[in-house]
Every structure is written in C-alpha cells, then in structure tokens.
C-alpha positions as a printed Julia matrix, in Angstrom:
335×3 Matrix{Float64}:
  -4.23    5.26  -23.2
  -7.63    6.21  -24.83
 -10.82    7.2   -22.6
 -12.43    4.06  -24.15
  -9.6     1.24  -22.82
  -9.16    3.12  -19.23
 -13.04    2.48  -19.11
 -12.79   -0.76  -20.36
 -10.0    -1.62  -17.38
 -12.14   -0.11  -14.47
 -15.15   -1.45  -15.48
 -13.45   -5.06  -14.5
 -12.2    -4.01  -11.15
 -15.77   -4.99  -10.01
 -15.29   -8.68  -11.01
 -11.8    -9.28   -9.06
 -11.36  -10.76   -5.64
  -8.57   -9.61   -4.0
  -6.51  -11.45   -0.59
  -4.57   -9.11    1.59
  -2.19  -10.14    4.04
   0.04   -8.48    6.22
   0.15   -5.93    9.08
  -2.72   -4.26   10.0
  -3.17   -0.99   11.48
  -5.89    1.68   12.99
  -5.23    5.06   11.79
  -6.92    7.86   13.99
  -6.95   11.76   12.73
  -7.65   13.99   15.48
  -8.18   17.56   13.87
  -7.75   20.63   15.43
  -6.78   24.7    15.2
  -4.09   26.48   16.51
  -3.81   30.15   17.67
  -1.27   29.95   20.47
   2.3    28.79   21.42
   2.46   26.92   24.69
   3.45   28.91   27.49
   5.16   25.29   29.18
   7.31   24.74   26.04
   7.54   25.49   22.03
   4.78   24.22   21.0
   1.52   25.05   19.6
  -1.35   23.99   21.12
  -4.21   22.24   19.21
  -7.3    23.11   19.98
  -9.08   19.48   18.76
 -12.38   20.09   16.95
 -13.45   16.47   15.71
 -11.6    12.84   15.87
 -11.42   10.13   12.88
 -10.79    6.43   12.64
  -9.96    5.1     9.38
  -7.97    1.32    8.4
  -4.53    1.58    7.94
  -0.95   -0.09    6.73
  -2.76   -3.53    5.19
  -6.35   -2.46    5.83
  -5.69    0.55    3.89
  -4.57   -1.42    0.97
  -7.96   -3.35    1.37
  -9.85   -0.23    1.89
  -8.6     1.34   -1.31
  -9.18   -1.99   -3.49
 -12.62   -1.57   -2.09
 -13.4     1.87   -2.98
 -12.13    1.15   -6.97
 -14.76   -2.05   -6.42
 -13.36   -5.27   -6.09
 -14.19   -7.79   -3.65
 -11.16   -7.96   -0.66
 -10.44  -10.16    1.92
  -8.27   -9.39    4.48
  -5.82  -11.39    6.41
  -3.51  -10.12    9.65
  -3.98   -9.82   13.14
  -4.97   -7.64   15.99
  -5.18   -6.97   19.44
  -8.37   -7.57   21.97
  -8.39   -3.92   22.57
 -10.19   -1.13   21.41
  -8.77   -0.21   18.49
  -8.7    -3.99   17.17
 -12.61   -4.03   17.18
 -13.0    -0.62   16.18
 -10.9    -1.51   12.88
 -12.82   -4.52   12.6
 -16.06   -2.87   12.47
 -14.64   -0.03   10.41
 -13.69   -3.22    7.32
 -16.83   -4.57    8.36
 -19.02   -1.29    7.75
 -16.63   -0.81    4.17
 -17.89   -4.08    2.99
 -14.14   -5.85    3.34
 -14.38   -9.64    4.73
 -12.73   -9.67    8.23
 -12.86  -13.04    9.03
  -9.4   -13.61    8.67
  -8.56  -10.97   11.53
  -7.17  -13.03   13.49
  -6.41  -12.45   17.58
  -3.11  -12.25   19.41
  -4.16  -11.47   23.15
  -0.53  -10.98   23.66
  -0.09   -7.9    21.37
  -1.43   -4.19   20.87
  -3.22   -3.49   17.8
  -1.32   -1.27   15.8
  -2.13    2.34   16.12
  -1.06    5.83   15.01
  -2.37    8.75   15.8
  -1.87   11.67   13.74
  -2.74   15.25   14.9
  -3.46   18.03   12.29
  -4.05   21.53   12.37
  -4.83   23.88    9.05
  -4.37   21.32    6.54
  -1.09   20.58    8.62
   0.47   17.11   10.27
   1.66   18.63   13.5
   2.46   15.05   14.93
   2.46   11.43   14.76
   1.86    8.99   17.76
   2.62    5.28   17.07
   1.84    2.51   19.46
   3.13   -0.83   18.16
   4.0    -4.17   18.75
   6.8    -5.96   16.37
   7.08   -9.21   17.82
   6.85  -12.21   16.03
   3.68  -14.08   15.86
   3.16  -16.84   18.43
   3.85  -20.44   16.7
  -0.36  -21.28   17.36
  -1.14  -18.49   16.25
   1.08  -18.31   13.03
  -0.01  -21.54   12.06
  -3.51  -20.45   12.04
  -2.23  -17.83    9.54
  -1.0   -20.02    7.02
  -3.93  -22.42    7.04
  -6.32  -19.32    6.86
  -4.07  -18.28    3.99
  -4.4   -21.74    2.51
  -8.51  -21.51    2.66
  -8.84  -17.92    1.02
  -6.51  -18.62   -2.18
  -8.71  -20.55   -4.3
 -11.48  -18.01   -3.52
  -9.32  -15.49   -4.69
  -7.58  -13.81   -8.0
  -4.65  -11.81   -6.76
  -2.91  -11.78   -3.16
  -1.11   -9.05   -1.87
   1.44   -9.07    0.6
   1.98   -5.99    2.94
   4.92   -5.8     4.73
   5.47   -3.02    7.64
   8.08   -4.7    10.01
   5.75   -5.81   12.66
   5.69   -9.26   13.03
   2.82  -10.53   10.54
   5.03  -11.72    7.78
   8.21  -13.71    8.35
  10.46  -15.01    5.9
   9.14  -18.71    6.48
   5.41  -17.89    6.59
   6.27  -15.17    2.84
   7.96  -18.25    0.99
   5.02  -20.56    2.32
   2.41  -18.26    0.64
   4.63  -17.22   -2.53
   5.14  -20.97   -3.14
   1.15  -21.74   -3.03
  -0.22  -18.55   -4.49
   2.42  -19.7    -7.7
   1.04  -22.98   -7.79
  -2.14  -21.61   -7.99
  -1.07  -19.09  -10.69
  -2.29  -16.45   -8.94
  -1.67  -12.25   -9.54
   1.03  -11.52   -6.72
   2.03   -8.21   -5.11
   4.06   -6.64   -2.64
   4.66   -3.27   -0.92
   8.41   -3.94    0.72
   9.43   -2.67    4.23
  13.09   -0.8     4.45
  13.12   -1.89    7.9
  12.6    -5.59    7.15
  14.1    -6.67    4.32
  12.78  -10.21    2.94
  13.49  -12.41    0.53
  10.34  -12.05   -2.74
  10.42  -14.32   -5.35
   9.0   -14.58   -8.4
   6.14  -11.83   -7.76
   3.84  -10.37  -10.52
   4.78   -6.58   -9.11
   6.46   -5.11   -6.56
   6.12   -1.47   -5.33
   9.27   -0.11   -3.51
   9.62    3.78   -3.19
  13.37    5.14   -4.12
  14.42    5.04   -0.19
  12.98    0.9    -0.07
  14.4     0.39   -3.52
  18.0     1.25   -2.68
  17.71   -0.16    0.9
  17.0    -3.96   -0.52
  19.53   -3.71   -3.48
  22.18   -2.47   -0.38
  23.12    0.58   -2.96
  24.2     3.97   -1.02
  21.28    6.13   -1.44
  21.39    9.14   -3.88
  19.56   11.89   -4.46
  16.8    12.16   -7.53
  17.53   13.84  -10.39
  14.5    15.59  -12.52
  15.64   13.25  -15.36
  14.84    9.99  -14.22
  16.17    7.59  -17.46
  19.43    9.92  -16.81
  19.29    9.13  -13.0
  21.91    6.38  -13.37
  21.88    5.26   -9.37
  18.28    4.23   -9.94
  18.72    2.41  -12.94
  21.44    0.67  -11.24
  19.08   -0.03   -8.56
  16.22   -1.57  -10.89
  18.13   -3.85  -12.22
  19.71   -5.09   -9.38
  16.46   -5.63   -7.62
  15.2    -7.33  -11.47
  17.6   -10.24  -11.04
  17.22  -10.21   -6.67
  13.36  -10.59   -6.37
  12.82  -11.75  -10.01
   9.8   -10.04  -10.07
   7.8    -9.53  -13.88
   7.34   -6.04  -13.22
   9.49   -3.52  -10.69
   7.34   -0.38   -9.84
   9.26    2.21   -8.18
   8.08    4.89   -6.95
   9.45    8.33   -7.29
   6.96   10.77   -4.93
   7.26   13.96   -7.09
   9.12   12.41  -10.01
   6.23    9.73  -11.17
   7.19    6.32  -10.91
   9.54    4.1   -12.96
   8.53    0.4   -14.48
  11.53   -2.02  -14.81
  10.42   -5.34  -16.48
  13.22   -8.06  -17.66
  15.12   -7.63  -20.9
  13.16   -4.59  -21.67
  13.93   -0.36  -20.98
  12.71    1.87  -18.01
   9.84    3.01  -18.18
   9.11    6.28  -16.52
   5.56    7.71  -15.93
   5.52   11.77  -14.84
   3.27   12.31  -11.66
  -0.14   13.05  -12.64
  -0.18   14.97   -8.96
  -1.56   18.47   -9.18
  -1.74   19.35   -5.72
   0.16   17.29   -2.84
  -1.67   17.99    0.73
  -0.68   14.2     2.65
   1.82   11.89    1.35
   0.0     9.46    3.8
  -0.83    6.13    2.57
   0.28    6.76   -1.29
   2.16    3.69   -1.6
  -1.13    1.38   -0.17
  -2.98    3.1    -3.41
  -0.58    2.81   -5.77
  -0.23   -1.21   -4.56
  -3.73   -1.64   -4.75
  -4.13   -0.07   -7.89
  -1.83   -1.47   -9.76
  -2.16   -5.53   -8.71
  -6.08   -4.71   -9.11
  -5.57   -3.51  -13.03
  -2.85   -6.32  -13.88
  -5.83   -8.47  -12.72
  -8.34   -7.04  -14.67
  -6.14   -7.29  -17.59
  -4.24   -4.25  -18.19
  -1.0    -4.56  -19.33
   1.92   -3.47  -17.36
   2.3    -0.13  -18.34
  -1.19    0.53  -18.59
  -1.23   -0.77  -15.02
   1.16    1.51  -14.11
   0.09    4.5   -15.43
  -3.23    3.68  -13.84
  -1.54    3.54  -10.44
   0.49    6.67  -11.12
  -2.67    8.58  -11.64
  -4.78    6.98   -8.34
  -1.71    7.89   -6.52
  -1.63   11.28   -8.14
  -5.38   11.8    -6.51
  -4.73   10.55   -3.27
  -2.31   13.11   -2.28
  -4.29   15.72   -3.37
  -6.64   14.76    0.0
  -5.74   15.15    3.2
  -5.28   11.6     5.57
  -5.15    8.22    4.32
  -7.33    8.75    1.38
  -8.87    6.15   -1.41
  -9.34    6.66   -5.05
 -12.5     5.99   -6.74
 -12.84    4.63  -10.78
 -14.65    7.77  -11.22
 -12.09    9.81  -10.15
  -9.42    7.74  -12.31
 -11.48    8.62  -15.02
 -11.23   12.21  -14.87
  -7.9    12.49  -13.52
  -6.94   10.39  -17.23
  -8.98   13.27  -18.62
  -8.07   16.37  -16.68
  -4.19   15.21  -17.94
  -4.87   14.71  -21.28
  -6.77   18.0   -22.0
C-alpha cells in the first residue's frame, strides 16, 4: 500500500462514528521495583512507585478508536462503586460519549489490577462479576442500543464472558444494525461462545478461532498458508459465523484474512519489539472495523490493523495507536 492511500485511509478515520457495546472494564497499573525476595514466602516484593487507571476490555476498544480520531460511543454497564465512576470520568476526560454506561447496583465494576516491576507483569488481580444482566436493566440496553444506531456508522460488539452480551440481546442488535446496513464487528470470547451472523469482520486470535470451530488446538507453524489446522479452522468458522471477512490473529506470526470463495491471506507482524501483549486484540478490532468504514478494502484494512497492533505491543500496558504512528510504522517497514 503506497504512503499516499494509507494517508488517504487515516485521514477519514476523523469522519466515522463508531458504537461500542459490550463489557466494560477498569484497568489499574500499579508500578513498582524490586530488589528483594520475601522473607514470608517466594516472592519478590514490589516496592510501588506510582498507580494508573486506564479503560479497559470494551472501553479500551473505544479508547483506541478515539486516539486514531473517530467519534465513539460507548455502550455497557458498571457498578456504583469506585472504579465505575472513575472509568466514567476517565471516557469522559478522552472525549468518548458515556451516556450509555448504564448502572447495575447489583454488580462490581469490572476490574484488574496488574502489578509491574522493570518493564515486567509480576501479577494480575481480577475482580469480576459474570452474571447475567437483570431483565430491567437489559431491556434498557437494547432500547439504548436502538437510539445510538442511526447516529452511528459501524457497531462493534465486545464480548468478554461477563454478562453484557447474551445470545438474545447479540441477535437483537445483529438483526437491527443489518437492517440499517451498518459496518459490524466483533472480538469473540473462548469462554463464551455465541452464535455471530452475518458480521462485516470478526477478530478471533488462534486459541478463540479453534475454540468456536470445536477443532483440537495445534500448535503454529512459521508457515502459516502451510499451517493446515488453521486453514481448516478459517473455513469452518467462514461458513459458521458467515462473516465477509475472518481476521485471525496470529500474535508473532501476523494475522491471517479468510474472506468467502477467495485464498488466505496472511500479513507478517509488523512488531519490532513486543513489551505487553495487553489489549492487542481491542487495537487490532478497532482498527480494522474503523478502516473498513473509512473505506479501505479488506486487506488494506487488515494490514492497517496488523501494523496498529504491531505498535501497541511495543508499549508497555493497555496502549493506543495514533494515525501518526500508523504512518511511520507503514514507513519504518517499507524502508
């Protein structure tokens, strides 16, 4: 893709508005040193020097689709606790409408703390609700759904097992956001595996994508159109979710586009340094529904997403790509 048509792409993102629904999340970095074991057990002992809050699981997917400049709304629910208000005045302070954060008094908001020393995760805390949405409450949902999508030119659907997005409420939305002929997206959770239909893209990694076609997982192989298992897998997934374009993502090994009646497609990683895995998949989501919406076609898209992804990990935390940075990661590659 030439430096003139990349340019061309990003310099849309600005005019898209982008819905996100599905299961929020407050992500909180506490960073610290370590120069001693524990005396009480094996472990080192962080000495914390500074704490961070930043959106995560769904709110990072709206996060990054603000930082490559489209307009996002976002649509899930929280807790009235601490972290529910701090992540709605995080959205709030990124510019991302939060009026569809909606309130379950019943639950926890979402929230996973991640501790990490010299560059290093040393460990994860999650506190989490998974319950299913209270019938009031999911109701709201839907008709809050049902308001945004005219407003809108893509929707996004973000699924991390915790109660936001049930089968009945998912066919609900897939069935209006077609009628509407809206841009539709999903990032798929292993652990709950629902029914898509019909979507513009979906984003499984290799562990998601052979969970949902119910293949035994195997191994990559550094030749991914030789890596027969995962070719087996995209097409099974092609005629199960029936989706126009099946991104899977590879970590180290790029990413693979399956489309119907037409070949793989794989893209190398344009990754030159990998510091935090965290929150990859929310960029290359975000990416990739926000360039089929600005008009890039589905490899273009693709390799667009490849290459935010490719930046992301280079960062440590749940990072965001800018178009700037797009830019000269397209450059940096080519040279």
């Amino acid at each position: 893709m030439s430096n003139h048509r990349v340019k061309q792409i990003l310099n849309r993102f600005a005019r898209q508005t982008v819905l996100v629904v599905g299961d929020l999340m407050l992500d909180q970095f506490i960073w610290g040193k370590v120069s001693r074991i524990s005396p009480e057990a094996p472990v080192p002992i962080v000495e914390v020097t500074r704490e961070s809050y930043f959106p995560g699981g769904a709110a990072n997917v709206a996060r990054n689709l603000r930082a490559l400049g489209a307009s996002v709304r976002m649509l899930g629910v929280i807790g009235a606790d601490q972290p529910g208000r701090e992540l709605r005045r995080l959205l709030q302070q990124q510019e991302i409408n939060a009026d569809g954060l909606l309130v379950d008094d019943s639950r926890g908001t979402t929230l996973k703390i991640r501790v990490v020393a010299h560059r290093q995760q040393v460990v994860r805390i999650d506190r989490e609700s998974t319950e299913q949405l209270p019938t009031a409450l999911a109701r709201k949902l839907l008709d809050r759904f049902t308001e945004d999508l005219s407003g809108v030119d893509a929707v996004i659907f973000e699924d991390y097992a915790k109660g936001v997005l049930s089968q009945e409420r998912l066919n609900a939305m897939q069935r209006l956001a077609r009628q509407q002929h809206k841009i539709t997206a999903a990032d798929p959770s292993a652990r709950h595996p629902l029914k898509f239909s019909g979507l513009t893209a979906i984003t499984p990694n290799r562990m998601e994508a052979f969970a949902a076609a119910h293949v035994p997982y195997a191994e990559p192989i550094d030749n991914v159109l030789q890596d027969q298992p995962l070719l087996h897998v995209g097409q099974i997934l092609l005629k199960q979710w029936k989706p126009r374009n099946l991104l899977i993502t590879l970590g180290e090994h790029g990413m693979c586009l399956f489309r119907p009646g037409k070949k793989p497609h794989h893209i190398p990683t344009a990754a030159r340094e990998v510091f935090d895995v965290s929150g990859a998949g929310d960029t290359a989501i975000a990416t990739l529904a926000l360039a089929l919406t600005a008009g890039a076609s589905a490899i273009e898209a693709a390799a667009i997403s490849n290459h935010a992804a490719g930046v992301v990990v280079g960062k440590i935390g749940t990072a965001t790509c800018s178009p700037d940075e797009l830019e000269k990661s397209f450059t940096r590659n080519r040279h």
